[in-house]
py3Dmol code that shows the C-alpha trace and the ligand (Angstrom):
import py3Dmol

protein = """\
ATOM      1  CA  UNK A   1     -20.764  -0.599   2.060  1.00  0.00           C
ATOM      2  CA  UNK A   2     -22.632   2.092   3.429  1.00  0.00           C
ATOM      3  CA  UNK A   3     -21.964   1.746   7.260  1.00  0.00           C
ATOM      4  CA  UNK A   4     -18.519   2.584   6.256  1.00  0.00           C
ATOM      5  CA  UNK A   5     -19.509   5.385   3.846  1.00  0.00           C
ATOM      6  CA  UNK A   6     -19.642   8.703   6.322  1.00  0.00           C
ATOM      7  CA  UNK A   7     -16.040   7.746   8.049  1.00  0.00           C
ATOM      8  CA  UNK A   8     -14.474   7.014   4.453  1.00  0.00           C
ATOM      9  CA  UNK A   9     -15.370  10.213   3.012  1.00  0.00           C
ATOM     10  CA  UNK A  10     -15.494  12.390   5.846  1.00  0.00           C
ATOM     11  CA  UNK A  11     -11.370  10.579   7.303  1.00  0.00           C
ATOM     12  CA  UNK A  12     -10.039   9.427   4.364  1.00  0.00           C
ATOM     13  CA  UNK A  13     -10.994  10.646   0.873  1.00  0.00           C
ATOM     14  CA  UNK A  14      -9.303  13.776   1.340  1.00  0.00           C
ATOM     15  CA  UNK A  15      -6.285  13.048  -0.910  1.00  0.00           C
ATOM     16  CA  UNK A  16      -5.951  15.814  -3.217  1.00  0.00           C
ATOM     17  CA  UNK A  17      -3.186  17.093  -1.465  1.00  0.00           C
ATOM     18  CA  UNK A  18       0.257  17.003  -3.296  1.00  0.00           C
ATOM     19  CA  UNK A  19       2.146  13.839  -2.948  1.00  0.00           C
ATOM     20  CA  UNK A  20       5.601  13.760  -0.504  1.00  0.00           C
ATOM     21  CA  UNK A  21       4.138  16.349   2.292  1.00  0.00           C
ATOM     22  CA  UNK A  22       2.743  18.421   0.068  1.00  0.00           C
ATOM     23  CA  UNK A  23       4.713  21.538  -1.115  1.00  0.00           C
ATOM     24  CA  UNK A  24       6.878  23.519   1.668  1.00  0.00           C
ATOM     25  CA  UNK A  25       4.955  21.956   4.049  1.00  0.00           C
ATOM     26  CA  UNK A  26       7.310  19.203   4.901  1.00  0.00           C
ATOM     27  CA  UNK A  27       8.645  18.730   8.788  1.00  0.00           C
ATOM     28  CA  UNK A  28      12.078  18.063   7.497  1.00  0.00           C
ATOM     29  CA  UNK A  29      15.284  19.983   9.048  1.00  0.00           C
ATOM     30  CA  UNK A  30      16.848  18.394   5.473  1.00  0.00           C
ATOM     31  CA  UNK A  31      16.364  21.014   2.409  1.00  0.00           C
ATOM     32  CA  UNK A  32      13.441  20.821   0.339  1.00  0.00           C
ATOM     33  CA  UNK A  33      14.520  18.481  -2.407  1.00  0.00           C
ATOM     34  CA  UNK A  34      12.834  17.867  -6.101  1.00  0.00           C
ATOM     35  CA  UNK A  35       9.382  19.452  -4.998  1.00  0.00           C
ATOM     36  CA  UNK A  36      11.301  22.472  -5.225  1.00  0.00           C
ATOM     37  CA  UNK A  37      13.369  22.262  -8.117  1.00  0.00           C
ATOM     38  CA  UNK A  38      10.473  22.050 -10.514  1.00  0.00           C
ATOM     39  CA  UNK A  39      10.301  25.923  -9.574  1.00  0.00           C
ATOM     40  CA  UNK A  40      13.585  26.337 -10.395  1.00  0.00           C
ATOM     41  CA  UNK A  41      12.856  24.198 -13.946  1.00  0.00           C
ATOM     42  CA  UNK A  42      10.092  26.597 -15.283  1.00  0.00           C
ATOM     43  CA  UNK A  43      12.571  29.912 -14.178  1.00  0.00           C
ATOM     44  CA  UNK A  44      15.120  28.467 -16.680  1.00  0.00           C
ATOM     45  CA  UNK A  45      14.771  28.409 -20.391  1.00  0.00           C
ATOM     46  CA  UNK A  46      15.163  25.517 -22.781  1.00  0.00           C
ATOM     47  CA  UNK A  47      18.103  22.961 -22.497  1.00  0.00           C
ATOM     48  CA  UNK A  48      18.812  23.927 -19.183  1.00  0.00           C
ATOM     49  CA  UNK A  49      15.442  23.461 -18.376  1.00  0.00           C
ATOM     50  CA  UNK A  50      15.006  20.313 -20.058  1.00  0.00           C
ATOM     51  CA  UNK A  51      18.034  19.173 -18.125  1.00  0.00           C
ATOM     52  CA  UNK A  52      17.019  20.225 -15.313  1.00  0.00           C
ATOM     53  CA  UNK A  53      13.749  18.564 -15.451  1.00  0.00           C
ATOM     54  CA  UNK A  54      15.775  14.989 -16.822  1.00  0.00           C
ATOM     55  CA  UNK A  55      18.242  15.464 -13.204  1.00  0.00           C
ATOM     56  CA  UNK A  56      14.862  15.811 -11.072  1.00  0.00           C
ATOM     57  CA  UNK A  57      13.224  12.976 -12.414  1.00  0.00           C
ATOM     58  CA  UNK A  58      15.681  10.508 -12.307  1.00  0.00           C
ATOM     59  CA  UNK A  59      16.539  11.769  -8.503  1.00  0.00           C
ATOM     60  CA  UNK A  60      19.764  11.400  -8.880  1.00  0.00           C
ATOM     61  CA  UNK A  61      22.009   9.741  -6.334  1.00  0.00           C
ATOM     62  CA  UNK A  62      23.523  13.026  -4.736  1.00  0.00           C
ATOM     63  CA  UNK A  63      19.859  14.122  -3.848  1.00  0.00           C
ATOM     64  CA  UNK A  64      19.076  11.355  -1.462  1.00  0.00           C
ATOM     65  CA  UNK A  65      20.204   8.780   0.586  1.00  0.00           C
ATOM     66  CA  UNK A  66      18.933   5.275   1.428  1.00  0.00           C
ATOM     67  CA  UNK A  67      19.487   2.990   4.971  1.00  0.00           C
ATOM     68  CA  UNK A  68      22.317   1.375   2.846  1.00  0.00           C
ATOM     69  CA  UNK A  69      24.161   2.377   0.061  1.00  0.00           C
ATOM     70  CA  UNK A  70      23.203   1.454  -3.097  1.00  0.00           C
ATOM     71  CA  UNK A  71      19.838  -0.472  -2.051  1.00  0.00           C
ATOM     72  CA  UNK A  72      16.228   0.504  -1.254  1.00  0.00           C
ATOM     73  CA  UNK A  73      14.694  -1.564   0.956  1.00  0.00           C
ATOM     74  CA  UNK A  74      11.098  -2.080   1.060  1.00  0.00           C
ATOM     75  CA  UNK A  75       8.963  -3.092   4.080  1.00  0.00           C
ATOM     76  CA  UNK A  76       6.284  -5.068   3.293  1.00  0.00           C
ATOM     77  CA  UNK A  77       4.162  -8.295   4.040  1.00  0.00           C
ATOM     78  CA  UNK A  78       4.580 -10.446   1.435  1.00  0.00           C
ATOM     79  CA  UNK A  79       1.518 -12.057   2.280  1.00  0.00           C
ATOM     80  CA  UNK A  80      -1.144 -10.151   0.603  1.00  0.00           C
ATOM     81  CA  UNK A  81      -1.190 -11.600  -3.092  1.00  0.00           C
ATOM     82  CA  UNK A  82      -1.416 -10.399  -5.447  1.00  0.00           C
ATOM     83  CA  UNK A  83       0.871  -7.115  -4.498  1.00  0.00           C
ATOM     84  CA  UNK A  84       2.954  -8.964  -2.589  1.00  0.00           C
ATOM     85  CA  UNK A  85       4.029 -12.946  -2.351  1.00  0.00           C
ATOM     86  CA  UNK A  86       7.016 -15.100  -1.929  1.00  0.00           C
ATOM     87  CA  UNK A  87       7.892 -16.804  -5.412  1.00  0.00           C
ATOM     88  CA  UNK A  88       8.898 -20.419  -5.709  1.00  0.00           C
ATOM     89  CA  UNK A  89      10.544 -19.388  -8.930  1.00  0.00           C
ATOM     90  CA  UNK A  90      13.564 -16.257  -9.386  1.00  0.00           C
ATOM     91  CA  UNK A  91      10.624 -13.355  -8.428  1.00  0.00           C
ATOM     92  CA  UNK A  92      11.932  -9.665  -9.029  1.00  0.00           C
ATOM     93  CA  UNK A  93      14.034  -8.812  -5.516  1.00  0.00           C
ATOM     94  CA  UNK A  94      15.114 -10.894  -2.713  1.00  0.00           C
ATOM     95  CA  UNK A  95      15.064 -10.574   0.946  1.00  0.00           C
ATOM     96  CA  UNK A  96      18.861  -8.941   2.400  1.00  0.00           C
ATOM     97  CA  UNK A  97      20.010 -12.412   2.756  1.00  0.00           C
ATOM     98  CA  UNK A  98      19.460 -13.538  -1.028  1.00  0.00           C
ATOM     99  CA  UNK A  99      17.615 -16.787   0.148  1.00  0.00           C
ATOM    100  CA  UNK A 100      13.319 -15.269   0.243  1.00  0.00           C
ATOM    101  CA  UNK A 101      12.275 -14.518  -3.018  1.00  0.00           C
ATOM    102  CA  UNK A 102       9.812 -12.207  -4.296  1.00  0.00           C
ATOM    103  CA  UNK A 103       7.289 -11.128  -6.520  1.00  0.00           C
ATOM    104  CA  UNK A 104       3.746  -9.264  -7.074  1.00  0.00           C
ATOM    105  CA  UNK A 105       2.917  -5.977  -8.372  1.00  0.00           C
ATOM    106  CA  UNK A 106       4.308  -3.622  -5.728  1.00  0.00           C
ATOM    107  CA  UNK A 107       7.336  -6.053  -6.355  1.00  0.00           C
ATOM    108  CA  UNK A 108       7.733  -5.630  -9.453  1.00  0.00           C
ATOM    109  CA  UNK A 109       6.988  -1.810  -9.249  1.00  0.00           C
ATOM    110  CA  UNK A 110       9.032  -1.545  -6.822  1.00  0.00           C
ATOM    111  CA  UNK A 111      12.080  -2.740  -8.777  1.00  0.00           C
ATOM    112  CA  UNK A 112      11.566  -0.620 -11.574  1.00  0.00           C
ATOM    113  CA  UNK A 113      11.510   2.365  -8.958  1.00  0.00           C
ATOM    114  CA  UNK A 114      14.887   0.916  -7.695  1.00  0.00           C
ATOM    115  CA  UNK A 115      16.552   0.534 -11.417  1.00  0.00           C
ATOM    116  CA  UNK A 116      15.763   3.769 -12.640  1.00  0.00           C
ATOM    117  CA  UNK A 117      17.391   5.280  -9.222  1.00  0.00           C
ATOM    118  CA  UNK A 118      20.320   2.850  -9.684  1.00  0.00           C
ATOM    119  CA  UNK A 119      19.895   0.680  -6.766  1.00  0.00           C
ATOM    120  CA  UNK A 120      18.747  -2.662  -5.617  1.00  0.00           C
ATOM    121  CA  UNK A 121      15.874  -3.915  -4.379  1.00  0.00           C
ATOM    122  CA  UNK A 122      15.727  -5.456  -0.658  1.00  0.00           C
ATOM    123  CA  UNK A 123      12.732  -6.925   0.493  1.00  0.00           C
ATOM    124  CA  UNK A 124      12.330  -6.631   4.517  1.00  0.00           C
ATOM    125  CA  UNK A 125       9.767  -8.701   4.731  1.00  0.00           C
ATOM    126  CA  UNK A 126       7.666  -8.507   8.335  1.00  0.00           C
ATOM    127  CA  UNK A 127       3.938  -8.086   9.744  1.00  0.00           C
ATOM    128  CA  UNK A 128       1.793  -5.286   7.825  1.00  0.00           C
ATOM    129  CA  UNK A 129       1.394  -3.164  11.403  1.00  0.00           C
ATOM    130  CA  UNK A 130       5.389  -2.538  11.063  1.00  0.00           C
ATOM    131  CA  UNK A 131       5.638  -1.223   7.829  1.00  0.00           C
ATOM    132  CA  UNK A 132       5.100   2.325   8.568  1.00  0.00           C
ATOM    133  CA  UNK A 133       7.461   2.009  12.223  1.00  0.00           C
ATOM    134  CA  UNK A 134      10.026   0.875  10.093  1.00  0.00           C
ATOM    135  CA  UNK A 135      10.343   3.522   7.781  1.00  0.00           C
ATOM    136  CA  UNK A 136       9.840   5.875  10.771  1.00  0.00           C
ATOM    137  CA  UNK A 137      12.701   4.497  12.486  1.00  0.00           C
ATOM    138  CA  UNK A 138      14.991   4.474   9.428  1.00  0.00           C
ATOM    139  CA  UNK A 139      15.060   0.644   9.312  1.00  0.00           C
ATOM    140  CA  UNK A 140      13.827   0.622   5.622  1.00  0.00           C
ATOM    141  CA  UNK A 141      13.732   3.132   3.199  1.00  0.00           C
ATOM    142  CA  UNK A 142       9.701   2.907   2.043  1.00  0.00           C
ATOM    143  CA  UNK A 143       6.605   1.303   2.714  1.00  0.00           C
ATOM    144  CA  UNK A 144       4.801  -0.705   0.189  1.00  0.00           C
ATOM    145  CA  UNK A 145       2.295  -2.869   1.307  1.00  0.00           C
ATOM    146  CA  UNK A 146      -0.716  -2.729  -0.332  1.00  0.00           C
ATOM    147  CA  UNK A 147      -0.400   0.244   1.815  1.00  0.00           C
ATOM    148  CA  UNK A 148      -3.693   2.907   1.654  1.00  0.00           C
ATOM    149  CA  UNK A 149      -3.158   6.365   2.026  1.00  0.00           C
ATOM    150  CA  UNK A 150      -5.125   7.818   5.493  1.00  0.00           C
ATOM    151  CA  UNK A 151      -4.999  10.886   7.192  1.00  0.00           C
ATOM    152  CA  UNK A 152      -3.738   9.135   9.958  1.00  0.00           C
ATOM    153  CA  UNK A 153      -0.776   7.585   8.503  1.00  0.00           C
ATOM    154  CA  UNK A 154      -0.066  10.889   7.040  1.00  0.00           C
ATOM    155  CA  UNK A 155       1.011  12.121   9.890  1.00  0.00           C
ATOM    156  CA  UNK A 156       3.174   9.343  10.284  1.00  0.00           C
ATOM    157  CA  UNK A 157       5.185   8.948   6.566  1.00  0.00           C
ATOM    158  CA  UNK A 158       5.119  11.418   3.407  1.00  0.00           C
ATOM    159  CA  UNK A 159       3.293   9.702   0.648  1.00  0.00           C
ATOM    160  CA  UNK A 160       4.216   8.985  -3.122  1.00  0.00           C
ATOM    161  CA  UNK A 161       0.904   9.349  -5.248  1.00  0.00           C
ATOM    162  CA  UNK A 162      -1.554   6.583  -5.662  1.00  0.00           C
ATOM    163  CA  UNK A 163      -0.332   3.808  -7.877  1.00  0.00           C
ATOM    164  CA  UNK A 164      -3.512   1.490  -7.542  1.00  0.00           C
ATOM    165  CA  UNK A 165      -6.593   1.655  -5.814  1.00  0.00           C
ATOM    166  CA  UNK A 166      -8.521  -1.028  -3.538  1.00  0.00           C
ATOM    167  CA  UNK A 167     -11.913  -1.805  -2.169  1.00  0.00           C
ATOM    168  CA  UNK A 168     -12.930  -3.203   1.453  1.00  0.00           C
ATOM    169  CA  UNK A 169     -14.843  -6.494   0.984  1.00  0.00           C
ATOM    170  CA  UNK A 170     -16.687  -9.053   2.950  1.00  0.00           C
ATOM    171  CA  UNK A 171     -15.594 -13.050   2.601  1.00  0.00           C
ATOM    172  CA  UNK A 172     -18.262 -15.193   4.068  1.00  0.00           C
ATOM    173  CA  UNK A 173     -19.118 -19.245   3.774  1.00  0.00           C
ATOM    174  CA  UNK A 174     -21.799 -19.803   1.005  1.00  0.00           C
ATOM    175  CA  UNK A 175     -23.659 -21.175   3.191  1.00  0.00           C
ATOM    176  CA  UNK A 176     -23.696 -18.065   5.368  1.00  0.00           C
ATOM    177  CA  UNK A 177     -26.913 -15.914   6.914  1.00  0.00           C
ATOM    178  CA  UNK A 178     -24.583 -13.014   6.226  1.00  0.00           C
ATOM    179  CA  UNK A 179     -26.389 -11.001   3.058  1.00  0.00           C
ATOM    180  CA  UNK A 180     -25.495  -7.448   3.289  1.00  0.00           C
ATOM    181  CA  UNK A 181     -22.910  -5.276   5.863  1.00  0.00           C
ATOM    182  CA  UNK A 182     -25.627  -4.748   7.680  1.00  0.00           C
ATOM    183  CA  UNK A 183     -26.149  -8.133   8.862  1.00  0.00           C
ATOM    184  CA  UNK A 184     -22.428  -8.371  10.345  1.00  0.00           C
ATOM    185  CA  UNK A 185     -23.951  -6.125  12.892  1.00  0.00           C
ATOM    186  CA  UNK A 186     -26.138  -8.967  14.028  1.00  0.00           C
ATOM    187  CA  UNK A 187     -23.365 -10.162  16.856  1.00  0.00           C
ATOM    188  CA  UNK A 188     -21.244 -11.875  14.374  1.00  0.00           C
ATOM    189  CA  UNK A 189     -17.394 -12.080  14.497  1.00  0.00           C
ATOM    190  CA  UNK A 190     -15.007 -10.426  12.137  1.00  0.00           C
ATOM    191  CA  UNK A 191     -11.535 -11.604  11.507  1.00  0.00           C
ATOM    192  CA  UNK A 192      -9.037  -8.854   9.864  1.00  0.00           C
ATOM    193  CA  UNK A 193      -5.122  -8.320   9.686  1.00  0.00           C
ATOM    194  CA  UNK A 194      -3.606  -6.529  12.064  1.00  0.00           C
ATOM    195  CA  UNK A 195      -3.311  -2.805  11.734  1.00  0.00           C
ATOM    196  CA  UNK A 196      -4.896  -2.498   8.661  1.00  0.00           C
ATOM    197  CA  UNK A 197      -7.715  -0.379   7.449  1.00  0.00           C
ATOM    198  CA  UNK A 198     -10.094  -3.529   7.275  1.00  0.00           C
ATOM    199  CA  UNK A 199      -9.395  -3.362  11.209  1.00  0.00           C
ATOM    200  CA  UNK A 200      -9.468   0.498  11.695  1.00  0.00           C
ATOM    201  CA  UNK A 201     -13.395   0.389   9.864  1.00  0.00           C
ATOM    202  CA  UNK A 202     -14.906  -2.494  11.567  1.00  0.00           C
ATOM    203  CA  UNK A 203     -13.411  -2.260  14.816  1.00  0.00           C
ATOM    204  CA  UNK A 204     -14.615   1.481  15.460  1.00  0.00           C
ATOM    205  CA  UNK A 205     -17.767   2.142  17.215  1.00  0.00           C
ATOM    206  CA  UNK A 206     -21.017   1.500  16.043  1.00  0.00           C
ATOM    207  CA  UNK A 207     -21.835   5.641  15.915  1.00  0.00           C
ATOM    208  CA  UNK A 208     -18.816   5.803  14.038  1.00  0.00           C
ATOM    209  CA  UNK A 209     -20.254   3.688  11.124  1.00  0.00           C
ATOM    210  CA  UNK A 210     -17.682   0.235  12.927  1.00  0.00           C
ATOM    211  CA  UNK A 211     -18.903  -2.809  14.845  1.00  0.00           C
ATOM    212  CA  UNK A 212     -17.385  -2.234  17.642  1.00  0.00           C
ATOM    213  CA  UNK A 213     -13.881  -3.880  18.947  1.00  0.00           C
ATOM    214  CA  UNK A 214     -15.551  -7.080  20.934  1.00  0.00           C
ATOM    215  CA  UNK A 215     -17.064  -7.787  17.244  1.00  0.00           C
ATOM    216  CA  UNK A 216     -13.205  -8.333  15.239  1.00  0.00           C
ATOM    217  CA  UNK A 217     -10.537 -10.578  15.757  1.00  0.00           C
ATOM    218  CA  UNK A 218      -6.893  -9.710  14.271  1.00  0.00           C
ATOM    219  CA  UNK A 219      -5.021 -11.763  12.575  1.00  0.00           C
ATOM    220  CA  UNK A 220      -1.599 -11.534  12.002  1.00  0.00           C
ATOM    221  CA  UNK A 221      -2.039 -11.775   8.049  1.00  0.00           C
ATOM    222  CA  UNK A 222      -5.114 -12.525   5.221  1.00  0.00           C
ATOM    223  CA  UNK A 223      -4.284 -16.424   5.210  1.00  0.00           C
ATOM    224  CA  UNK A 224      -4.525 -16.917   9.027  1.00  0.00           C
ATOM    225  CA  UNK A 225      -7.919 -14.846   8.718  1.00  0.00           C
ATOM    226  CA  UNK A 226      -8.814 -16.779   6.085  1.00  0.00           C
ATOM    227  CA  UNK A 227      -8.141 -20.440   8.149  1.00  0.00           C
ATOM    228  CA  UNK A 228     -10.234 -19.046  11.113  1.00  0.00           C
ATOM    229  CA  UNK A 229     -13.019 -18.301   9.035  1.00  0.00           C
ATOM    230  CA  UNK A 230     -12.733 -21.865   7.592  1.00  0.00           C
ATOM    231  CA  UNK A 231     -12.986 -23.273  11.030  1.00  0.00           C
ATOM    232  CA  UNK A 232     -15.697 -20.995  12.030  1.00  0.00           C
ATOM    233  CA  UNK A 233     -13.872 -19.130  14.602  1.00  0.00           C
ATOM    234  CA  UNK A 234     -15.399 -15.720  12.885  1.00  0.00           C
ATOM    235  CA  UNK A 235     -18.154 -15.066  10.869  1.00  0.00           C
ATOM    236  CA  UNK A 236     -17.000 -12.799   8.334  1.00  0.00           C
ATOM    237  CA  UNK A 237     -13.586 -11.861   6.825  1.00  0.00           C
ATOM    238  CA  UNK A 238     -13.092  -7.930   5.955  1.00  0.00           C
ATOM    239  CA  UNK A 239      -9.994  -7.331   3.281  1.00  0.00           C
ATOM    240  CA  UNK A 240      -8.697  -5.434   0.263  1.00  0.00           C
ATOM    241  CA  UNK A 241     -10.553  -7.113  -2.843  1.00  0.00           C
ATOM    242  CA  UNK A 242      -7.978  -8.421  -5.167  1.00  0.00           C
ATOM    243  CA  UNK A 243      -6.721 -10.322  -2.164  1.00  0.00           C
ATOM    244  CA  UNK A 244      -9.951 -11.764  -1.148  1.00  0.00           C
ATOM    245  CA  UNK A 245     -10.459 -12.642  -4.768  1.00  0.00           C
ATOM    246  CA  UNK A 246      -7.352 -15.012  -4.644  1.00  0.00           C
ATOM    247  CA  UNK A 247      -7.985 -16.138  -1.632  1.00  0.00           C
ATOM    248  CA  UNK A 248     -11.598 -17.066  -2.540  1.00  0.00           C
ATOM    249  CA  UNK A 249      -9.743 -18.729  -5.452  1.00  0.00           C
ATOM    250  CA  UNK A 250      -7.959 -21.214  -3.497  1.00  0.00           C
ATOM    251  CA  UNK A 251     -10.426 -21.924  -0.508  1.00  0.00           C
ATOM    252  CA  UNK A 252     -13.586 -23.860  -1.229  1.00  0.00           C
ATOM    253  CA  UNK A 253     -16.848 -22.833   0.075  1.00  0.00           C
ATOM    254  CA  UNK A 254     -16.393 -19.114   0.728  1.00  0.00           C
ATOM    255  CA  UNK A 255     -17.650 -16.088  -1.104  1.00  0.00           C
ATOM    256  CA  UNK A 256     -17.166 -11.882  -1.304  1.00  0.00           C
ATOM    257  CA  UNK A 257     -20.105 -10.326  -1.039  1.00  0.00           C
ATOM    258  CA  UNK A 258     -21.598  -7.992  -3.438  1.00  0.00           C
ATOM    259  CA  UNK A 259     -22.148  -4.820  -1.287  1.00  0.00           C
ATOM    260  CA  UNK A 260     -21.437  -0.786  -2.310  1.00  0.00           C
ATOM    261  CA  UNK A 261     -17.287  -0.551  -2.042  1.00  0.00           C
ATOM    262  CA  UNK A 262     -15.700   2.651  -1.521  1.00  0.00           C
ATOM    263  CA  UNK A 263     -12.215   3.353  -3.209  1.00  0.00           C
ATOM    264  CA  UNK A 264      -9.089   3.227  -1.470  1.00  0.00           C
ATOM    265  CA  UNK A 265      -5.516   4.779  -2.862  1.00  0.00           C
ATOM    266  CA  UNK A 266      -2.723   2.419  -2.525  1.00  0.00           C
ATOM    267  CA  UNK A 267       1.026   4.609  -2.524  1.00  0.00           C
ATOM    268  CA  UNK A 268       4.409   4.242  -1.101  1.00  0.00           C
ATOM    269  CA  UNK A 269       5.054   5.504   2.208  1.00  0.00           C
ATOM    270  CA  UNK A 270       8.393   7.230   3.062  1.00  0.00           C
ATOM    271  CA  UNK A 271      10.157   8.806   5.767  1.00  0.00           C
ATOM    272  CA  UNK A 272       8.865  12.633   6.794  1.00  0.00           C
ATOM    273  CA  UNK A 273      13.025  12.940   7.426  1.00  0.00           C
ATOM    274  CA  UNK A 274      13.760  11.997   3.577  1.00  0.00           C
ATOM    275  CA  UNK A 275      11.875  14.243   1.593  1.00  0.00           C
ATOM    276  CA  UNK A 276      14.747  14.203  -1.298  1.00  0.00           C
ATOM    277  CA  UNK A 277      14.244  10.088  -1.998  1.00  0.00           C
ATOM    278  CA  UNK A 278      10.559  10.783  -1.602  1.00  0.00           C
ATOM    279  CA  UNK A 279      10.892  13.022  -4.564  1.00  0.00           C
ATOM    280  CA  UNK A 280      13.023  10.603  -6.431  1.00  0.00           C
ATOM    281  CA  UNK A 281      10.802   7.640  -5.700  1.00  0.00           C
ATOM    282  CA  UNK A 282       7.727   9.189  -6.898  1.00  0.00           C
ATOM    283  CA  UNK A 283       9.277  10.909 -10.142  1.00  0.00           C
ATOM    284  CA  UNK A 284      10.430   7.343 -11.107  1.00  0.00           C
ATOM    285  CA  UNK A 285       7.173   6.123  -9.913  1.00  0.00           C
ATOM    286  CA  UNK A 286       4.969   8.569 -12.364  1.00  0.00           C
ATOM    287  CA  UNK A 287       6.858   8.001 -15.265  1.00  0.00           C
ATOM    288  CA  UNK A 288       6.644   3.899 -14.393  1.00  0.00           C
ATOM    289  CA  UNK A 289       2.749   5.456 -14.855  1.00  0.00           C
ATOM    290  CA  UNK A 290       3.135   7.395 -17.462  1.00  0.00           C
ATOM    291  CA  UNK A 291       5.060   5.093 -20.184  1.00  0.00           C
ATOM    292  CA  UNK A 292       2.334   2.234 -18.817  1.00  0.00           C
ATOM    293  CA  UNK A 293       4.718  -0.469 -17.133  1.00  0.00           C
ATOM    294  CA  UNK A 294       2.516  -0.178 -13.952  1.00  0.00           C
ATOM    295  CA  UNK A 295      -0.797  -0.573 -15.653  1.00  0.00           C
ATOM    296  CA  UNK A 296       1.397  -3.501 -17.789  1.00  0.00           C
ATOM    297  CA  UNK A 297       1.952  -5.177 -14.612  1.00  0.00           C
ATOM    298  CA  UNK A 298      -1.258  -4.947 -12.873  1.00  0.00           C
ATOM    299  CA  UNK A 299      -2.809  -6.297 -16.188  1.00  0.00           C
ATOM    300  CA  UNK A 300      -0.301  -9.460 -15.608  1.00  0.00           C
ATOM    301  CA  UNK A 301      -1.461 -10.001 -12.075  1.00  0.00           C
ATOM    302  CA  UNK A 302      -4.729  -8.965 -12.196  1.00  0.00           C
ATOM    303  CA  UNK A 303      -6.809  -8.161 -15.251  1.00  0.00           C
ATOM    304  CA  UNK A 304      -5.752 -11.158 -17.660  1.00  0.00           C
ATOM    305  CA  UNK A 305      -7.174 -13.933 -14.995  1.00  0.00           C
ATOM    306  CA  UNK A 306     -10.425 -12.268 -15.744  1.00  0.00           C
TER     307      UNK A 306
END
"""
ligand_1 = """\
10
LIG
N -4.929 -1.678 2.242
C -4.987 -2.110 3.609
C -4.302 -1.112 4.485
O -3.520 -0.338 4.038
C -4.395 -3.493 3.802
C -2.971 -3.633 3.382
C -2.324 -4.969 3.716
O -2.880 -5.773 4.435
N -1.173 -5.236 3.181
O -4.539 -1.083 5.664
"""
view = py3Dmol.view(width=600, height=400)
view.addModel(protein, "pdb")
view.setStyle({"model": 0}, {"cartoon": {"style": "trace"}})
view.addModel(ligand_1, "xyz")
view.setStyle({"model": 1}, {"stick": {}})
view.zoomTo()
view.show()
């Protein structure tokens, strides 16, 4: 995907930084939370240390606090399979009501996160361009959506680490004249969702490495994308590639294109205000890494289809 090459590396690659603002450099009027204690940790010797170390990484209850008690919501748009779906069958978490039920990997991750903090999974479930407002305006306590990490959004919400990665990909009819990125340039129509990075890339300008905004239509989520390219009311569809896979699974006549895909970071985005359950959410979420549930439950959704 080389159009989108220069912008990807030059705007968004540039995610070495720590996770959860970074260290001492979050905006927060709250004290630093975990981050900081690991200093603390190597200063002390031994047990204490090691207890220490066991109190930061299970972020324990004192150190944080969630929109309500005892729960950790999670704004998402369960529309984006396999990360995030409604379930016809129990699922891992339900929406506040106890009547939507959930599942998918950032589901299922998700509810790990919210065991090992002791709390309970809520799924607010709502378009993907209000994930990030609504854990800006304390509505829900994290964003996980399939969510990748830019610089812009950084200024927006503190970021876990990266939990999974993603591609950008092209779904086009079989039958389509479209061969390569390059030929999307050739006035054709691109449908995206709303808001996401798919959008951000191809709607830019054409200097910028984009097609320009007259050149997308935004869709409200994959599956309504997905219809208007069935009915031919755009060309092209641009979306993360384990989505497009399953949709390509389930729609006749349409295909991904093989073209040069440059790696997104998927992680869990969290109030700038909340640094302490940012801290909790990502220790839980690296040793979820570490002891190899996450990479378990990718391999469930993903890799054993293959
Ligand atoms: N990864 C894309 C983004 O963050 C799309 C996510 C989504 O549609 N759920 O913009």
């Amino acid at each position: 995907m080389k159009k989108y090459a220069a912008i990807l590396l030059a705007g968004m690659m540039a995610l070495s930084l720590a996770a959860c603002g970074g260290s001492g450099s979050g905006n927060s009027n709250k004290e630093e939370a975990a981050p900081a204690e690991t200093e603390t940790v190597t200063e002390e010797t031994g047990t204490d240390a090691a207890e220490a170390a066991t109190d930061a990484a299970a972020g324990t209850a004192a150190e944080f606090t969630t929109v309500s008690e005892g729960e950790l919501h999670m704004a998402t748009n369960a529309a984006f399979p396999p990360y995030e779906m409604t379930s016809d069958g129990e699922g891992y978490a339900t929406d506040a009501a106890g009547s939507v039920h959930f599942e998918g990997i950032d589901v299922e991750v998700a509810a790990m996160i919210a065991e090992k903090l002791g709390l309970k999974l809520v799924i607010d479930d709502m378009e993907f361009g209000s994930v990030i407002t609504s854990v800006q305006s304390g509505k829900a306590d994290m964003a996980m959506a399939g969510l990748t990490v830019t610089e812009d959004r950084k200024q927006n919400v503190d970021f876990t680490d990266s939990y999974a990665t993603g591609v950008q990909v092209v779904i086009v009819p079989e039958d389509s004249d479209i061969a390569t990125v390059d030929d999307l340039a050739k006035d054709k129509m691109i449908g995206v969702q709303d808001g996401t990075t798919g959008y951000i890339y191809c709607s830019d300008t054409v200097e910028n490495g984009g097609y320009g905004e007259d050149h997308v239509t935004s869709y409200t989520n994959g599956a309504m994308a997905i219809e208007a390219l069935k009915a031919g009311k755009v060309d092209a569809v641009v979306i993360d590639n384990e989505p497009a896979k399953q949709f390509v699974a389930v729609n006749e006549g349409l295909k991904i294109l093989d073209t040069e895909y440059i790696v997104e970071n998927y992680a869990i985005g969290i109030s700038k205000d909340n640094p302490a359950l940012c801290a909790a959410v990502n220790n839980a979420l690296n040793e979820l890494i570490a002891d190899g549930t996450v990479q378990q439950i990718v391999d469930k959704y993903i890799n054993a289809g293959e």
